[in-house]
C-alpha positions, -999 to +999 in steps of 0.1 A: +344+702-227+356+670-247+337+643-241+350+609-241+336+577-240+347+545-227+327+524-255+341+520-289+317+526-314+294+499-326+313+477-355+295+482-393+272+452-392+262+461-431+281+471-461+258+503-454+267+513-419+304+504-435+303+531-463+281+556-441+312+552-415+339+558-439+320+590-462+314+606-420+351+599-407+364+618-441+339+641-439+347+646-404+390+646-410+390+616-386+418+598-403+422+568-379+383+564-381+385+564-420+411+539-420+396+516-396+367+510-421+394+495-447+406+463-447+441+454-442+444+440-475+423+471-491+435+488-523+427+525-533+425+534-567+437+569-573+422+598-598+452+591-620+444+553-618+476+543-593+467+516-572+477+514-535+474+486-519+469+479-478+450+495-449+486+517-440+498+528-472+463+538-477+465+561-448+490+582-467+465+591-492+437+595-468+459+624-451+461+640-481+426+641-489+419+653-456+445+683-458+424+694-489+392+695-472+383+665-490+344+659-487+319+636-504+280+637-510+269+606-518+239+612-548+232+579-554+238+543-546+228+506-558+240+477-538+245+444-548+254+416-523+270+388-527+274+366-489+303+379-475+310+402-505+293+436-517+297+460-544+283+494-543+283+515-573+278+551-559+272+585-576+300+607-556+303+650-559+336+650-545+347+689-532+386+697-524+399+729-514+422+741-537+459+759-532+440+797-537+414+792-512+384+779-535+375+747-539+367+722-565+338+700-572+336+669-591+308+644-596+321+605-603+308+568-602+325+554-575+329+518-572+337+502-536+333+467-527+333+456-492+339+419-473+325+411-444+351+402-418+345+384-382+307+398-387+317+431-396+320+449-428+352+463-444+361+490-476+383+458-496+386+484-528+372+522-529+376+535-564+358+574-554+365+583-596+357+549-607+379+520-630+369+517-661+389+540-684+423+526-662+446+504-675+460+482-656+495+457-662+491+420-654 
């Protein structure tokens, strides 16, 4: 039986409960709950360094990731706050099922900072494989 519930679920009211929200909804191939933790300025920043930019185009990628079974442990993490902005630098092992049936694992330094919007907290950039070896054009 499928339960459902009236109530919305309580609103991230720390960059914490924010990222926990996000990691479960992929984890969980719940891609409207994934993309509600973004905000609707957000950018992504792909494997291969793209960047997308806003809270729909997002989505696109966010579908993909869940069609490959796309699943994230989070190892490690060390927040730093800043008022209304936070940045979390994360230890990620990242697991996608590949075209064969196996899967792959991959362990990164994801950066994602968050904003805190009408007193609750939003994904403004999630970089899972980190930024620092992308280039980027003014």
């Amino acid at each position: 039986m499928v339960h459902l519930s009236l109530k919305p679920p309580p609103l991230p009211s720390t960059p914490e409960q924010a990222l926990l929200s996000f990691v479960e909804a992929l984890d969980s191939c719940d891609l409207d709950a994934a993309a509600v933790c973004l905000a609707r300025d957000a950018c992504f920043l792909t494997r291969d360094a793209t960047l997308i930019h806003g809270r729909e185009e997002i989505r696109g990628i966010l579908a993909q990731l869940i069609a490959m079974r796309f699943k994230v442990q989070v190892e490690q993490r060390s927040m730093l706050p800043l008022g209304d902005v936070s940045i979390s630098s994360e230890r990620w092992k990242m697991r996608v099922a590949t075209a064969d049936g196996a899967s792959f694992e991959q362990t990164s330094q994801a950066t994602v900072v968050l904003r805190r919007i009408d007193d609750c907290w939003k994904l403004l950039l999630a970089a899972p494989w980190g930024f620092g070896a992308a280039e980027f054009a003014p």
